[in-house]
Residue, then its C-alpha position, 0 to 999 in steps of 0.5 A: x380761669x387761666x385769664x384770671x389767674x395771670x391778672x391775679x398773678x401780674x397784678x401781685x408781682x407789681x405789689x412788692x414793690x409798693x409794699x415795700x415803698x410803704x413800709x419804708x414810709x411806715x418805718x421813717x413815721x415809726x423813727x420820727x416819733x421816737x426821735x420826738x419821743x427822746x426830745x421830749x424826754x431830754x427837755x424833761x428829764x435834762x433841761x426840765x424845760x417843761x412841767x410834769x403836766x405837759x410832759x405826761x399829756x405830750x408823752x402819752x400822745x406820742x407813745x400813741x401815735x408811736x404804738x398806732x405807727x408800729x402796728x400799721x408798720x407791722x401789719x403790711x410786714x405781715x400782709x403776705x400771702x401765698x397768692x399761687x397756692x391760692x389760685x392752684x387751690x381755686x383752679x383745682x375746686x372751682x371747676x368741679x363745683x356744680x358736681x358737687x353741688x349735684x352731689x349733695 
C-alpha cells in the first residue's frame, strides 16, 4: 500500500507542471480566437469589408470555437484534486475491508 501511495504521490507532483503547460497553451487558444473575434468585427462594423451573411456564418463559428476553447480552458483549472487526502482515506479503509465484508 505504501509503495502505491508514493508512486501515486511522485506521478502528481509531476503533473502541475504539464498542467500548467497546457493551460498556458489553452490560454493562448482562448486569446487568439477573440483576437479573430475583434478582426472580424472591425471588417464588419468599420471597413464593411464583408456582407451580413458572412459575417453571422464566421461570427457564430468563431464564438464557437471560442465557447469550446474557454470551457477546456476551465476544466484543467478545475481538475484539482486533494490527491493525499485521497490516498489517507484509502490507506485508512482499504485494509480493513474483508472485516467488513465479514461483518455484513
Amino acid at each position: 500500500m505504501r509503495l502505491v501511495k508514493d508512486l501515486i504521490l511522485c506521478v502528481w507532483e509531476q503533473r502541475p507542471a504539464e498542467a500548467k503547460d497546457r493551460t498556458t497553451e489553452q490560454q493562448r487558444r482562448v486569446s487568439a480566437i477573440q483576437q479573430k473575434l475583434d478582426k472580424l468585427d472591425e471588417a464588419f462594423l468599420y471597413s464593411e469589408a464583408i456582407d451580413d451573411t458572412t459575417y453571422g456564418r464566421q461570427r457564430d463559428k468563431l464564438r464557437e470555437e471560442l465557447t469550446l476553447a474557454k470551457i477546456d480552458h476551465h476544466a484543467e483549472a478545475v481538475d484539482e484534486l486533494d490527491v493525499e487526502g485521497i490516498l489517507a482515506f484509502a490507506e485508512r479503509i482499504l485494509p480493513p475491508a474483508s472485516d467488513l465484508w465479514v461483518q455484513a
